[in-house]
Biopython code that builds the backbone (N, CA, C, O; Angstrom):
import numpy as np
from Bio.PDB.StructureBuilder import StructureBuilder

atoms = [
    (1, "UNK", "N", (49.546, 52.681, 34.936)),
    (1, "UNK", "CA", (49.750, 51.356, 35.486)),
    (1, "UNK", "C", (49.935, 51.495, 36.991)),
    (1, "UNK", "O", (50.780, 52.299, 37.384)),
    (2, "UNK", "N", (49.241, 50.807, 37.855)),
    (2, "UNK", "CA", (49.239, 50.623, 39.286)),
    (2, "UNK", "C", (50.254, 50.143, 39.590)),
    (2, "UNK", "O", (50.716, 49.463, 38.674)),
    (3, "UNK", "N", (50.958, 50.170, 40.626)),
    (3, "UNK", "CA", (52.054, 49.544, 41.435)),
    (3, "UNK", "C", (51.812, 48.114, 41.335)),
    (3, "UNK", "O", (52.584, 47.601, 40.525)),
    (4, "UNK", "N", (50.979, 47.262, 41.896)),
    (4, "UNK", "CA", (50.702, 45.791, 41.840)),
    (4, "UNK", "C", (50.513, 45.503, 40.148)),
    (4, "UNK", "O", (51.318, 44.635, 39.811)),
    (5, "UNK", "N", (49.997, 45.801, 39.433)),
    (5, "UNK", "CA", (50.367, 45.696, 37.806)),
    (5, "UNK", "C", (51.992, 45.840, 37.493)),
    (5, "UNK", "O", (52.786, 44.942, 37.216)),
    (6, "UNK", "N", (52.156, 46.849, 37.589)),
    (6, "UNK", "CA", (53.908, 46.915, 37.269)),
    (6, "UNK", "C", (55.071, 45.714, 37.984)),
    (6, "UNK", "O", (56.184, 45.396, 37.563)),
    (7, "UNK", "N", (54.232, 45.161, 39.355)),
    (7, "UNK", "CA", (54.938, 44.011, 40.106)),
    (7, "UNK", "C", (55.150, 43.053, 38.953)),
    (7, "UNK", "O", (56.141, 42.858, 38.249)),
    (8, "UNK", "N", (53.857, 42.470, 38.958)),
    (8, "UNK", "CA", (53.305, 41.202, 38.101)),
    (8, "UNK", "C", (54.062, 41.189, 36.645)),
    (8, "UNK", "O", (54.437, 40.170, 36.065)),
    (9, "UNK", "N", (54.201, 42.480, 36.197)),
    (9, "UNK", "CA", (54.816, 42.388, 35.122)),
    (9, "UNK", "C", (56.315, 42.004, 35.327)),
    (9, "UNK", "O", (56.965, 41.424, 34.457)),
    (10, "UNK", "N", (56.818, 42.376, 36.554)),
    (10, "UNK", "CA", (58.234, 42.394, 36.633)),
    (10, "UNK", "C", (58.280, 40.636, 36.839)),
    (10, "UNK", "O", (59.053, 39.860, 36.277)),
    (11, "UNK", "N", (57.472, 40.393, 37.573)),
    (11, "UNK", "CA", (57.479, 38.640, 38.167)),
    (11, "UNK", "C", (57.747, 38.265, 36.717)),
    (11, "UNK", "O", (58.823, 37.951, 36.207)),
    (12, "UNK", "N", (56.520, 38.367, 36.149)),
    (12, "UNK", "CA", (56.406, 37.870, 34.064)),
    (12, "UNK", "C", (57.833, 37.924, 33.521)),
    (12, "UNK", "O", (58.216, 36.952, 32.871)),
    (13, "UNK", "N", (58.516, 38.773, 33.680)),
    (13, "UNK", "CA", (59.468, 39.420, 33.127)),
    (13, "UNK", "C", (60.637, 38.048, 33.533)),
    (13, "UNK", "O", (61.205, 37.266, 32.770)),
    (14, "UNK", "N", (60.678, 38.139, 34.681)),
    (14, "UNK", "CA", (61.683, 37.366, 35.503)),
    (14, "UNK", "C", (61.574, 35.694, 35.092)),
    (14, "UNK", "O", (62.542, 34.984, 34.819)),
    (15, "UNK", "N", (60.065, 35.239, 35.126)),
    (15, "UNK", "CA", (59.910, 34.190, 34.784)),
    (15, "UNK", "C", (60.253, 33.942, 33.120)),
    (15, "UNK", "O", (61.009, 32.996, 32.896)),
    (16, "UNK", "N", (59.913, 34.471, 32.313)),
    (16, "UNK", "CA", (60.570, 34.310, 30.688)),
    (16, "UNK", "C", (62.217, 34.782, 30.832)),
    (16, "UNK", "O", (62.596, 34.660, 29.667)),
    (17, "UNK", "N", (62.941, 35.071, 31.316)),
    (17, "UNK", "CA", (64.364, 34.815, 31.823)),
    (17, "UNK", "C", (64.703, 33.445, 31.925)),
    (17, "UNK", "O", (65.424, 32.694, 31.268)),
    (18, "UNK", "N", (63.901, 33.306, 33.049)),
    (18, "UNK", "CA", (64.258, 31.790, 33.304)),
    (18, "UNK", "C", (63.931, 30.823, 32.336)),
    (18, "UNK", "O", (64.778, 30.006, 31.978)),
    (19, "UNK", "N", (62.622, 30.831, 31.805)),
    (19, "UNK", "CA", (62.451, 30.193, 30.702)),
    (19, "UNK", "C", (64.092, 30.220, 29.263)),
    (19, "UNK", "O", (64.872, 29.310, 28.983)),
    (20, "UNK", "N", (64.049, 30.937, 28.986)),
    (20, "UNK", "CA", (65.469, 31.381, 28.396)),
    (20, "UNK", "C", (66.483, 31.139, 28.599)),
    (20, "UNK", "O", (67.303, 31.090, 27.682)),
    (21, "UNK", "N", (66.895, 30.835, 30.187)),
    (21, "UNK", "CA", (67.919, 30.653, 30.635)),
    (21, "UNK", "C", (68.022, 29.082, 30.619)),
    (21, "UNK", "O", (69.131, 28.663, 30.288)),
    (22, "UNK", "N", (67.108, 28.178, 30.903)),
    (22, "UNK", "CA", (66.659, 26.877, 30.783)),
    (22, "UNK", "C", (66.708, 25.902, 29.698)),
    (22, "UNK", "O", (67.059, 24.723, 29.728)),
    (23, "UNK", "N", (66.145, 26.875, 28.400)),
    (23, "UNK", "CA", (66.499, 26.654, 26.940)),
    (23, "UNK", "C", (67.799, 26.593, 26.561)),
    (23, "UNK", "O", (68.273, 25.637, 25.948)),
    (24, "UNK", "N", (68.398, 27.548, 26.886)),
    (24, "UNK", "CA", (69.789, 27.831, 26.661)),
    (24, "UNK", "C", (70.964, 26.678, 27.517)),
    (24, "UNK", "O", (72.069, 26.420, 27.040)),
    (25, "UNK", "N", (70.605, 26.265, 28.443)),
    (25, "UNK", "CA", (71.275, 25.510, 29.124)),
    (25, "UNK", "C", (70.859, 23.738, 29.108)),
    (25, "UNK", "O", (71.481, 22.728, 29.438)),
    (26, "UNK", "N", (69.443, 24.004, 28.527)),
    (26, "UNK", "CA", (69.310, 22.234, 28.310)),
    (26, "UNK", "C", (68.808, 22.115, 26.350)),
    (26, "UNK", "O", (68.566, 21.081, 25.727)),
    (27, "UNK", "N", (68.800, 23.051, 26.008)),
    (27, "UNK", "CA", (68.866, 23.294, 24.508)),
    (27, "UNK", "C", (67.492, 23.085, 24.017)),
    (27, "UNK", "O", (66.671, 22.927, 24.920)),
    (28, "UNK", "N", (66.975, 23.039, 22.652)),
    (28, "UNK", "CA", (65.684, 23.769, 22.417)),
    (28, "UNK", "C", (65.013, 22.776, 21.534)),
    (28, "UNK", "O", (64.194, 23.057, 20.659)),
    (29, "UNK", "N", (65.619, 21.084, 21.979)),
    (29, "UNK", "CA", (64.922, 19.708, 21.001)),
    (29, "UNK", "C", (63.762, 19.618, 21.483)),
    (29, "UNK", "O", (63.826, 19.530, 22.710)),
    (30, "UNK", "N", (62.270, 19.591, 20.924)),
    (30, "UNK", "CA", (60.945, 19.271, 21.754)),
    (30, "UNK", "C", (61.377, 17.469, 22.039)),
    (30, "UNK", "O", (60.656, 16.794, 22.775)),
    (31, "UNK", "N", (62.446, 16.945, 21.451)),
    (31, "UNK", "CA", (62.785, 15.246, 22.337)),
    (31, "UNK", "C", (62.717, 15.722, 23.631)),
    (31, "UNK", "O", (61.758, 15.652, 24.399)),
    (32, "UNK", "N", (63.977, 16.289, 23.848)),
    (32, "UNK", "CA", (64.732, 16.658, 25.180)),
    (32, "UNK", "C", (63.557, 17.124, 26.087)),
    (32, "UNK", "O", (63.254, 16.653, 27.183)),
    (33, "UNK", "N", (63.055, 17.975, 25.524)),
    (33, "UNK", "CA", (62.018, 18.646, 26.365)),
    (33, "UNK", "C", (60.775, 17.924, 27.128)),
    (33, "UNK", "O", (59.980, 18.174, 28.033)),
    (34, "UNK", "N", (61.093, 16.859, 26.202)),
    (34, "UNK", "CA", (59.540, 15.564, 26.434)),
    (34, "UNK", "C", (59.784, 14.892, 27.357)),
    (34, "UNK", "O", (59.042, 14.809, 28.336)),
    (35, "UNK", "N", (61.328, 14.025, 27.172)),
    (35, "UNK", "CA", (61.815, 13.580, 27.883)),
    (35, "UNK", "C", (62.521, 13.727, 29.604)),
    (35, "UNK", "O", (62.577, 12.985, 30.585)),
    (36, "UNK", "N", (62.925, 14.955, 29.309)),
    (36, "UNK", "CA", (63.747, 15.327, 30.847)),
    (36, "UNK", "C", (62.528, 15.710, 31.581)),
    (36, "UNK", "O", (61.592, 16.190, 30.943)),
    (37, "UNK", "N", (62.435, 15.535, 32.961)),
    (37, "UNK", "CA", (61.232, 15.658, 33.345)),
    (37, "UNK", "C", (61.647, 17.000, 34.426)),
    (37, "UNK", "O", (60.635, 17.466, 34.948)),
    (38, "UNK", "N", (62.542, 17.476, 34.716)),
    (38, "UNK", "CA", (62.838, 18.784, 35.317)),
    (38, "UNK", "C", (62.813, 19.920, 34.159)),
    (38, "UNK", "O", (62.122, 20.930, 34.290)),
    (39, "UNK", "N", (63.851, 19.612, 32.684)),
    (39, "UNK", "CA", (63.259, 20.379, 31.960)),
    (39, "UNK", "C", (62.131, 21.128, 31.615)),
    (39, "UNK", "O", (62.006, 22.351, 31.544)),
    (40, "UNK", "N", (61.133, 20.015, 31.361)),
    (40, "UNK", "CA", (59.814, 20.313, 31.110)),
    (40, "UNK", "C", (58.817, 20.622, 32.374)),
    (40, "UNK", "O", (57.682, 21.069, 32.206)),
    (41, "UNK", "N", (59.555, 20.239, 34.064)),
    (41, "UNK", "CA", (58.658, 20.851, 34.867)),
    (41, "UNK", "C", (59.036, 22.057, 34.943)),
    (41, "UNK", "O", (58.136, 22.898, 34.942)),
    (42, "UNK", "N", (60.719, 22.619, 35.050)),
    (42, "UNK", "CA", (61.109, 24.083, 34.562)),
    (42, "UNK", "C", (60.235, 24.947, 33.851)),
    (42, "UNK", "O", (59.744, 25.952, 34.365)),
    (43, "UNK", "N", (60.089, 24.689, 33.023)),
    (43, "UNK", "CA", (59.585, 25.695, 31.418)),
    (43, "UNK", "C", (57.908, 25.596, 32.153)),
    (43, "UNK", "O", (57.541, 26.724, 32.480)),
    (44, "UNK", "N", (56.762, 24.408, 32.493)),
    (44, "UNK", "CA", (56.261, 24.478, 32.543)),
    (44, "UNK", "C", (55.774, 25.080, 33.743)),
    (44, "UNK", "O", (54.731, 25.716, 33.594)),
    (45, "UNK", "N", (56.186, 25.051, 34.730)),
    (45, "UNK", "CA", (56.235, 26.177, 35.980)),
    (45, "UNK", "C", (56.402, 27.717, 35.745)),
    (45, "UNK", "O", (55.732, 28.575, 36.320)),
    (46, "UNK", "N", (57.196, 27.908, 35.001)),
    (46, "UNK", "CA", (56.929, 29.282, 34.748)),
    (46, "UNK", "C", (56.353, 29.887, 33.734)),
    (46, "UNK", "O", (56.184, 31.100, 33.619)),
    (47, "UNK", "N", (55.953, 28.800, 32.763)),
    (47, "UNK", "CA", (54.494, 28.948, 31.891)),
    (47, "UNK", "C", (53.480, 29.518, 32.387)),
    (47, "UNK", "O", (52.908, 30.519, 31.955)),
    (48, "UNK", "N", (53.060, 28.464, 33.945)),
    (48, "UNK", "CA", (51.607, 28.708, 34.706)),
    (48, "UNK", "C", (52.250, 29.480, 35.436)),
    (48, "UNK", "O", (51.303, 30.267, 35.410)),
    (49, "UNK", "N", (52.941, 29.971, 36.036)),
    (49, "UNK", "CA", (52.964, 31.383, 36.298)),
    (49, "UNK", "C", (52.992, 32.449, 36.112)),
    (49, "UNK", "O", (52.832, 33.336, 36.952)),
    (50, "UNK", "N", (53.217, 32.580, 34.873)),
    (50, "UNK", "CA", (53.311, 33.214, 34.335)),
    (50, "UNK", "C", (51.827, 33.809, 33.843)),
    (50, "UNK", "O", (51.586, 35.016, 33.826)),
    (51, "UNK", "N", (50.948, 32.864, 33.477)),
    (51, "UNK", "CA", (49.405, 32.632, 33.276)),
    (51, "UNK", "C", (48.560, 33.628, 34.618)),
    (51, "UNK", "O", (47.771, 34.572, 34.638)),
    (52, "UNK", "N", (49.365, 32.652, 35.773)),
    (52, "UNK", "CA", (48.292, 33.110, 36.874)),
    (52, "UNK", "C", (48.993, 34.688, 36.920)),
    (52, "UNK", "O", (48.263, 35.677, 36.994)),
    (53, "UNK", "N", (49.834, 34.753, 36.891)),
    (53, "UNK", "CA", (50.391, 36.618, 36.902)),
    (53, "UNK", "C", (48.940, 37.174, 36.073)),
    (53, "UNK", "O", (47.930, 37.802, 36.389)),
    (54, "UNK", "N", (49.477, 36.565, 34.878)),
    (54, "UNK", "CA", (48.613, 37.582, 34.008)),
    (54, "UNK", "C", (47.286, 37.950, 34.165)),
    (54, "UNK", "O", (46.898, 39.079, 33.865)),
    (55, "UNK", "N", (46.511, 37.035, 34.639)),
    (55, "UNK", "CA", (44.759, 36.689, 35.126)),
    (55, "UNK", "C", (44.628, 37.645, 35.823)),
    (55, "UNK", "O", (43.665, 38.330, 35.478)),
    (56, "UNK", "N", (45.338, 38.134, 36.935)),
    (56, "UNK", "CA", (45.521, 39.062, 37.541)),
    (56, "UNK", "C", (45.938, 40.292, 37.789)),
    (56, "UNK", "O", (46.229, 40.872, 38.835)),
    (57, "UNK", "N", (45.921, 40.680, 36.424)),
    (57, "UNK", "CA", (46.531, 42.499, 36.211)),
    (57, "UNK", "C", (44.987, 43.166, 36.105)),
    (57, "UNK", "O", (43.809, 42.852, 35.935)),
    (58, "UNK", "N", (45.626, 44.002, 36.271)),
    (58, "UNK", "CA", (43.959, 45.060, 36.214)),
    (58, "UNK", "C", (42.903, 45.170, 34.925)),
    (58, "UNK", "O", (43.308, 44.563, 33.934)),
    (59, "UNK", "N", (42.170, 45.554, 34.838)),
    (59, "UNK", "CA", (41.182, 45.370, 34.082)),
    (59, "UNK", "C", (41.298, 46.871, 33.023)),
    (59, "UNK", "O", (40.915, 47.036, 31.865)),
    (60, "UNK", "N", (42.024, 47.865, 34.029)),
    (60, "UNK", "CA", (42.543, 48.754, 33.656)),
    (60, "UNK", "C", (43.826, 48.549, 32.480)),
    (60, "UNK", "O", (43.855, 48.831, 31.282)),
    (61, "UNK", "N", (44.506, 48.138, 33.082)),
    (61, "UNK", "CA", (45.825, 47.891, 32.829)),
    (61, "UNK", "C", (45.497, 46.994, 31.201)),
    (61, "UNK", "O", (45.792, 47.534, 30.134)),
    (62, "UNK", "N", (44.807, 45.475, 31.271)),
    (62, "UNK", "CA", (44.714, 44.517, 29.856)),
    (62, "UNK", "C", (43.852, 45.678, 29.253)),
    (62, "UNK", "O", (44.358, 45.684, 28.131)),
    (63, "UNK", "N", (43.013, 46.551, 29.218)),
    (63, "UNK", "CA", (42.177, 47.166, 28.403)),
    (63, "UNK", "C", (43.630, 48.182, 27.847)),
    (63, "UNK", "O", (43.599, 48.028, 26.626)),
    (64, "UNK", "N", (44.565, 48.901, 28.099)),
    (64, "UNK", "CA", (45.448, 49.466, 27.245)),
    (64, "UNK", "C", (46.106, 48.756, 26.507)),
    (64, "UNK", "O", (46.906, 49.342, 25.779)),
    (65, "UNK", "N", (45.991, 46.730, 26.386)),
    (65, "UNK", "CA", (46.971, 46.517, 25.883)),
    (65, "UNK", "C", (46.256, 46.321, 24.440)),
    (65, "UNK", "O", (47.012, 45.846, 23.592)),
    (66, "UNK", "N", (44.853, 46.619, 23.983)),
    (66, "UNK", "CA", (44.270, 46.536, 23.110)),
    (66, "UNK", "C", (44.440, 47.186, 22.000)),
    (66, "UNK", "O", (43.682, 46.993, 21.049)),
]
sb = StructureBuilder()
sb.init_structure("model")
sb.init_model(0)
sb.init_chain("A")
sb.init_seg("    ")
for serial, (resi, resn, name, xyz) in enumerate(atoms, 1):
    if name == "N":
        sb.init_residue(resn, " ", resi, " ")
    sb.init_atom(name, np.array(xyz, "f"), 0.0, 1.0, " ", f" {name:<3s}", serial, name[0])
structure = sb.get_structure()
């Protein structure tokens, strides 16, 4: 694994924390989730970042995760 792969993973890493930490603190009703609109921009911000991290690991790197 390359240095910039091992980053991205750590970013990934950091962002499902937060995701977790978010759940845990506004609780885990898909109501709530529909409704609160920071909730759901929370979770969903580090969804797509989580996304664009990933798009971007090496070609090297997704071929071991096979």
């Amino acid at each position: 694994m390359d240095k910039g792969d091992l980053e991205r993973i750590k970013h990934m890493k950091r962002y499902c924390e937060d995701i977790a930490a978010t759940v845990k603190r506004c609780g885990n009703s898909f109501e709530t989730f529909a409704s609160d609109t920071d909730f759901y921009n929370s979770i969903s911000m580090s969804i797509m970042q989580i996304g664009e991290l990933s798009g971007s690991l090496s070609e090297d790197f997704k071929a071991g995760l096979l």
